[in-house]
N, C-alpha and C positions, 0 to 999 in steps of 0.2 A: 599374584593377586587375582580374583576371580571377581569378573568385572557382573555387575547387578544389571538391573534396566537400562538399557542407552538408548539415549536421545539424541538426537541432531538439533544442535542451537541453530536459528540464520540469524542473520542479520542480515535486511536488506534496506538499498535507499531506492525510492524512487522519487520520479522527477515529472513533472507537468511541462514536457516539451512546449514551446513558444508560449509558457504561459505570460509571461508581460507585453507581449506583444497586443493580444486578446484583451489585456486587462487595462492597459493603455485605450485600445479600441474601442471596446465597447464601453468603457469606465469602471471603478475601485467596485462599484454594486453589484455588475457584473463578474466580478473576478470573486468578489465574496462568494455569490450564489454558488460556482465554479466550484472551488475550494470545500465548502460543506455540500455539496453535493456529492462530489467526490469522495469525501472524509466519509458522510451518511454510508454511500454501496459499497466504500473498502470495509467499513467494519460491517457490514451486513454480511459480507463474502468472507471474510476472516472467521475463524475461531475463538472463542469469548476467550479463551487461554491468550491471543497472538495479543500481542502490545502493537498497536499505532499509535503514531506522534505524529503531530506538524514538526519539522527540525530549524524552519525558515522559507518565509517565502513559497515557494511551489514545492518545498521538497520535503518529504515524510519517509520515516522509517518504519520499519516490517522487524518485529525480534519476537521469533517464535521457537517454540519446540516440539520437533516432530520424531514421531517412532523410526522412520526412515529417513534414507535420503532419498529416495524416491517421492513417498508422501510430501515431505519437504515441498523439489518439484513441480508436480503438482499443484498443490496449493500455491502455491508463489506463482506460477504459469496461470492459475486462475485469476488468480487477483490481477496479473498484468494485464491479461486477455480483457477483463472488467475496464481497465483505462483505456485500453484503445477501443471500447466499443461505445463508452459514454457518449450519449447522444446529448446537447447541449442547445 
């Protein structure tokens, strides 16, 4: 069989390390702001193609497809590097 275009599907979860701790601390308004602030610069960084979701809580998923797995990658290492540099 003679395979066409291929893509690499991911699926990824990520997670808002100590986010209840923060959200307990400073209060539910602040953990809002948090949360869409977050939600706003991933999908600014993402792909109009990638799917993010909230899954629960602090945790959200990544379901994209890329030409490579490299590309892949990359983009995903983007989007991570984007969480730990959110200034808040």
């Amino acid at each position: 069989m003679e395979r066409g275009n291929c893509f690499h599907c991911t699926v990824s979860i990520l997670d808002i390390d100590h986010f209840k701790k923060y959200n307990d601390g400073y209060g539910h308004e602040f953990g809002d702001f948090v949360l869409k602030e977050f939600s706003q610069q991933s999908r600014d960084r993402l792909s109009e193609k990638t799917i993010f979701a909230r899954i629960g809580g602090e945790e959200f998923c990544i379901v994209a497809y890329f030409g490579s797995a490299e590309t892949a990658t990359d983009e995903l290492q983007g989007a991570l590097d984007l969480v730990r540099d959110m200034q808040l």
